[in-house]
C-alpha positions in Angstrom: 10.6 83.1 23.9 12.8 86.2 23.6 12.2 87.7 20.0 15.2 87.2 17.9 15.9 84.0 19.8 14.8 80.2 18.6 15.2 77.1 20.4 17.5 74.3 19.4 15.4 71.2 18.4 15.1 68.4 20.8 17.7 65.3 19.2 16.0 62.2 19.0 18.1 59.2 19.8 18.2 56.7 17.1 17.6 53.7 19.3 14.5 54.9 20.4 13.2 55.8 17.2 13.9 52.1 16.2 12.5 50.7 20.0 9.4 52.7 19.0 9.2 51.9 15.5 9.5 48.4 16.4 6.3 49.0 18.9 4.3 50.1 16.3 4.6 47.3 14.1 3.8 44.6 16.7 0.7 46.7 17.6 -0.3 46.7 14.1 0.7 42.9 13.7 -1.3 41.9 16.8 -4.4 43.9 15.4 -4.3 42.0 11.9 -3.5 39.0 13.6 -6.8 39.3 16.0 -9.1 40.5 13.3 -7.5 37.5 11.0 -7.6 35.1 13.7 -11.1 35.5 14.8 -12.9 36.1 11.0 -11.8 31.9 10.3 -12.8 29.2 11.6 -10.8 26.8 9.2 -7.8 25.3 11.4 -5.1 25.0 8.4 -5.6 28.6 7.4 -5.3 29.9 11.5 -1.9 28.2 11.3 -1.0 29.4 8.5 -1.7 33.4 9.2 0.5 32.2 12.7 3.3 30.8 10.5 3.5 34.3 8.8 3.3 36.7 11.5 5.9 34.3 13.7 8.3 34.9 10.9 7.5 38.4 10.2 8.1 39.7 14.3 10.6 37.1 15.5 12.7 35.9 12.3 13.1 32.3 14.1 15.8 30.2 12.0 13.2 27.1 12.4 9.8 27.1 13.9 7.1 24.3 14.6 3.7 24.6 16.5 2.6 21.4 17.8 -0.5 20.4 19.5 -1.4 17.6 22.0 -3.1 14.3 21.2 -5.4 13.7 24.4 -5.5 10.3 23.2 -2.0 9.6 24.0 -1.0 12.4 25.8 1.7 13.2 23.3 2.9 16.5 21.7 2.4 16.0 17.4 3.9 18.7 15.1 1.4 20.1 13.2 3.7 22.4 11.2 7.2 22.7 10.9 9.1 25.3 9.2 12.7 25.5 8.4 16.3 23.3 8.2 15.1 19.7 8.4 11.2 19.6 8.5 10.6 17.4 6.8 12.1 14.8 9.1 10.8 15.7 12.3 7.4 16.5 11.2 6.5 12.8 12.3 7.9 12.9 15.5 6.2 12.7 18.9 7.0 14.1 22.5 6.0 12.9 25.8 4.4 15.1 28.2 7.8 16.4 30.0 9.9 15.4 27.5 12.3 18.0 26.1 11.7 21.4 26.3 8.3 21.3 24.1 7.3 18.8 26.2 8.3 20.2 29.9 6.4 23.8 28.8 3.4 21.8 27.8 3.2 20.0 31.0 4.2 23.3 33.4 2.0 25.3 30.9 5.0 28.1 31.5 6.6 29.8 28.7 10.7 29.7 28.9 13.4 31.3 27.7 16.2 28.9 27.1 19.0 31.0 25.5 21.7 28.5 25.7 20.2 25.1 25.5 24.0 23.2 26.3 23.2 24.4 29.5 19.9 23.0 30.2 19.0 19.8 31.2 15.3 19.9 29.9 16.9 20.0 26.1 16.0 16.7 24.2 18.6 16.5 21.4 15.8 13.9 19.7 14.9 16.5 17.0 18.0 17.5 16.3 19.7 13.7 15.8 17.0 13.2 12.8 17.2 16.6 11.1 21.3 16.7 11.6 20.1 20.8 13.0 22.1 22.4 15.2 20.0 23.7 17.9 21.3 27.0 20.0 18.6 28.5 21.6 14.9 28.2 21.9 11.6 30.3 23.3 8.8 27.8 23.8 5.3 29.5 25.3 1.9 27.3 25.6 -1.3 27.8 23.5 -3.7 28.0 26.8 -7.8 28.8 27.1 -9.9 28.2 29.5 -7.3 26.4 31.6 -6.5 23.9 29.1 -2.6 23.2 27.4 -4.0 22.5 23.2 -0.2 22.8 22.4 2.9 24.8 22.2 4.6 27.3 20.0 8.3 26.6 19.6 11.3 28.8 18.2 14.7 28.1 17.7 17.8 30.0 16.7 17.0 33.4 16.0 17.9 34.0 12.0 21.0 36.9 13.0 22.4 34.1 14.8 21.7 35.7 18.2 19.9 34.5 21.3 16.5 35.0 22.1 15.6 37.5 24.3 12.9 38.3 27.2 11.6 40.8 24.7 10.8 37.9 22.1 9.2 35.8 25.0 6.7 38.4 25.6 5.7 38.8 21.8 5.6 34.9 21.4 3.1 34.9 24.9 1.0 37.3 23.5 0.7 35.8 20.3 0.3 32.5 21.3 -3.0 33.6 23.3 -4.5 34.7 20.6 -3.7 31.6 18.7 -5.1 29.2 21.4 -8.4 31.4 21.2 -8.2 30.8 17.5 -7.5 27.1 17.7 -10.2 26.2 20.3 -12.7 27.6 18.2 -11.7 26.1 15.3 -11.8 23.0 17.2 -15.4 23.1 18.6 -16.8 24.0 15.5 -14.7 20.9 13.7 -15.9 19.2 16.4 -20.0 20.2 16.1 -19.3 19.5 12.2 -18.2 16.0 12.6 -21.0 15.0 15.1 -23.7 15.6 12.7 -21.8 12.8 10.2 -20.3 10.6 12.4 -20.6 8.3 15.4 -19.9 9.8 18.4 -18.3 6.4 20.1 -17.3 4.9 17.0 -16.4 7.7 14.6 -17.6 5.8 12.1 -20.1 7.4 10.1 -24.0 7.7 11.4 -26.9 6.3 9.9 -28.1 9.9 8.9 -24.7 10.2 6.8 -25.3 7.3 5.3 -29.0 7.5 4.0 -28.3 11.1 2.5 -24.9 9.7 1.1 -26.4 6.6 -0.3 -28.9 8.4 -2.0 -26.8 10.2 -3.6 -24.3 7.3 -4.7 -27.5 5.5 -6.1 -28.2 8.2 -8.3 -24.5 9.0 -9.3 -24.5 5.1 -10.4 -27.8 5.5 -12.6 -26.1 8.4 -14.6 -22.6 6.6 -15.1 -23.8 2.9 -14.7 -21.9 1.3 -12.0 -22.5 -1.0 -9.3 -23.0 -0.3 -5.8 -22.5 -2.9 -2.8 -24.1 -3.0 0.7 -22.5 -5.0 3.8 -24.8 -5.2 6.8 -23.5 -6.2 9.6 -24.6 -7.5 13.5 -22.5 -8.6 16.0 -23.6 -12.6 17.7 -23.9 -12.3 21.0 -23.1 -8.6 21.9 -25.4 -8.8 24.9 -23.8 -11.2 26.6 -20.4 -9.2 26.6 -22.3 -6.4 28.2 -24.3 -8.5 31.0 -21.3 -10.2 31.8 -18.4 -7.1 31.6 -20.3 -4.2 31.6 -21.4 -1.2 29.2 -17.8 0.2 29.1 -16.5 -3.3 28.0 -19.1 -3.3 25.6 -18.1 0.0 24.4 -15.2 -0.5 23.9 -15.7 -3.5 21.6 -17.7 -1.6 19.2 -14.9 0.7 18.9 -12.5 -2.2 18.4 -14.9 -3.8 15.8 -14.9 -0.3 14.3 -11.2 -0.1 13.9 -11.2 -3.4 12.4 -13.8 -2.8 9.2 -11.5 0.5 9.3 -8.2 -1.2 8.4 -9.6 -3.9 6.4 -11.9 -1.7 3.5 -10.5 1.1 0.7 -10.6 4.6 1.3 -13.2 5.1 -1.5 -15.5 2.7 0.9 -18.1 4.2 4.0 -18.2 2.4 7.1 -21.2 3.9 9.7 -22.4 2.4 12.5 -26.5 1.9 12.1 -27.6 1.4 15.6 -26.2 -0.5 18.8 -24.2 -3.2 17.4 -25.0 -3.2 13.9 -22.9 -1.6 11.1 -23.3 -0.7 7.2 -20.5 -1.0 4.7 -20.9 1.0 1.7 -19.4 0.2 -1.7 -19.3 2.0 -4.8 -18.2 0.8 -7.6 -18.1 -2.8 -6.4 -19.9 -6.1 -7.7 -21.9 -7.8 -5.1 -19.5 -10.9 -5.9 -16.4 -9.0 -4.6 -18.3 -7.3 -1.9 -19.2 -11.1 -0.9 -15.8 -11.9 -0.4 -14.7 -8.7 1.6 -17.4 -9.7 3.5 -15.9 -12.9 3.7 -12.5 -12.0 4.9 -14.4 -9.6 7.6 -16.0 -12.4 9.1 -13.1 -14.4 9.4 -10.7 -11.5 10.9 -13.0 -10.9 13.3 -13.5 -14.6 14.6 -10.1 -15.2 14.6 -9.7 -11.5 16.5 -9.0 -11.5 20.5 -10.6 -8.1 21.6 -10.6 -6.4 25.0 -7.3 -7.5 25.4 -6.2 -4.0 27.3 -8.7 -4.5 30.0 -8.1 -9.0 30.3 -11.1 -9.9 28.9 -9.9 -11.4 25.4 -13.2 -11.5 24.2 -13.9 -13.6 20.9 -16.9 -12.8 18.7 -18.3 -13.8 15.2 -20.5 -11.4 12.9 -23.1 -12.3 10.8 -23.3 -10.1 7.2 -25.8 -9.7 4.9 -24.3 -8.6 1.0 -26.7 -6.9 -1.5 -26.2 -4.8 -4.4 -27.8 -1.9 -6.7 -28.7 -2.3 -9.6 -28.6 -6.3 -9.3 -30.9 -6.4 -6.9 -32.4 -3.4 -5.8 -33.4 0.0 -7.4 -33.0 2.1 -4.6 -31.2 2.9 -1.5 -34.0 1.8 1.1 -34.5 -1.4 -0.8 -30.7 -2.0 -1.2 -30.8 -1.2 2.6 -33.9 -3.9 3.6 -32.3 -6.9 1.2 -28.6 -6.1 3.1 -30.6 -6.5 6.3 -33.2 -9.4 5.0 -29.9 -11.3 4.4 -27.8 -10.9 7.1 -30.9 -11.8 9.6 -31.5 -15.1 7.3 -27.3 -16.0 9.0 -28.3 -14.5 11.8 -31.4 -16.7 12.9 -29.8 -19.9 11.1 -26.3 -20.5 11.7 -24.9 -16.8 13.0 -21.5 -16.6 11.9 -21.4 -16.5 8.4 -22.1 -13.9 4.8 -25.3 -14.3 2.9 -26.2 -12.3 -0.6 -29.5 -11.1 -1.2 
């Protein structure tokens, strides 16, 4: 430089200042999000630090992140945020079946910035909520080449379209969610198997000895009753020599459904061992517990089973009712007099309740 002479500084242009400004948060949002992702393991609270950050980068007018049900192959909204929520919260999509539906099955993201003009738009959710929907970004929650879900916006909050830009954010966010949610999921999934039944999902015999324990000693301190219902399937083994161990299978998860929808929440079904199952109680005399057992035994003789794969099966039960502290001071005797009685119906008549 010349002496006496400075140079002009270099202008910056406003819009880059703001496309750069604008790059630095998303880095920075992306960085907490992975740290906060992958530090829980606790799925409600992963959704949650989504549901923030979503709002934060993209300022969606609604929102909803839903994930499929492998059971029935259907897209359920696990949260929904903004106009309307609460009335779509319940509903379901088909694989293919508006645009949630079509990304979830492609497993592309899309960009749909004027939704009049595309046919994969299901106006379902918007004829409950009475929401106007404009235009949407949609993107997959994929790992390990599996679809858990989708994340879903729609109508940007300035009223303008969504743009390629916003798809890109949404993708990258969404993989770290699916990271997040599969873990969250397996280790859910490793928590439940050491309570419950894996066929079943009724609880497990292990669940039940270490909860029963613990019920019998909660009713010493505050004096209350506890009931036992044992119960063993009549003839079991001849649905599985005649139709096979799938058919069979599938009973014991029909039978579990059953005791499921006929007992309170307060009550613990498990599943002992092969075909017999445990009902536990607390709070109840062995009188009443006699007559649930009762009203078992008859819904399930007058229950046709198997019917999805033509077998209409019919089966009886026989039960066995005892109860702490009438007759029994502890769980393992509470368990042997539930058992004692059930196998007095069960070499006698089969098909009916017996009290200890």
């Amino acid at each position: 430089m010349e002496s006496g002479k400075f140079e002009k500084p270099i202008a910056c242009d406003p819009a880059d200042s703001l496309e750069l400004e604008q790059r630095r948060l998303q880095l920075a949002t992306f960085t907490e999000i992975g740290k906060a992702l992958t530090s829980s393991l606790d799925l409600k609270e992963i959704l949650n630090i989504v549901m923030e950050n979503i709002r934060e980068l993209l300022h969606p007018k609604n929102w909803s992140l839903l994930l499929l049900d492998e059971d029935t192959n259907e897209l359920k909204f696990e949260i929904v945020v903004g106009d309307g929520a609460d009335k779509i919260k319940d509903l379901r999509l088909r694989l293919g079946e508006g645009v949630a539906g079509w990304v979830a099955k492609e497993r592309k993201p899309l960009l749909v910035p004027d939704v009049s003009k595309d046919s994969r738009f299901c106006r379902k959710a918007d004829e409950v909520s009475n929401f106007t929907t404009q235009s949407i970004i949609c993107v997959p929650l994929i790992t390990r080449g599996k679809c858990l879900g989708v994340i879903e916006l729609i109508n940007k909050a300035e009223l303008d379209s969504f743009v390629e830009a916003d798809l890109l954010v949404l993708t990258t966010l969404a993989d770290y969610t699916a990271i997040a949610i599969e873990n969250a999921m397996l280790f859910n999934r490793v928590q439940e198997l050491t309570i419950t039944d894996d066929l079943t999902k009724l609880y497990n015999s292990r669940f039940l000895h270490s909860r029963l324990e613990y019920e019998v000693e909660r009713a010493k301190r505050f004096k209350y009753e506890i009931s036992l219902i044992f119960l063993d399937l009549d003839y079991f083994k001849e649905v599985n020599d005649r139709h096979g161990h799938l058919c069979g299978s599938k009973l014991l998860k029909e039978v579990a459904q059953l005791i499921l929808g006929m007992i309170r929440n307060v009550d613990m079904a498990c599943r002992y061992g092969g075909d017999e199952f445990l009902i536990m109680m607390p709070g109840t005399t062995k009188k009443n517990a006699a007559i649930v057992a009762e009203k078992l035994r008859i819904a399930m003789k007058e229950a046709v089973f198997l019917k999805d794969e033509g077998v209409n099966a019919r089966l009886t039960g026989s039960f066995g009712v005892a109860a702490y502290p009438l007759d029994a001071d502890n769980k393992d005797e509470l368990i042997h007099l539930a058992d004692t009685a059930m196998y007095s119906v069960k070499n006698r008549t089969k098909d009916g309740v017996a009290e200890a």
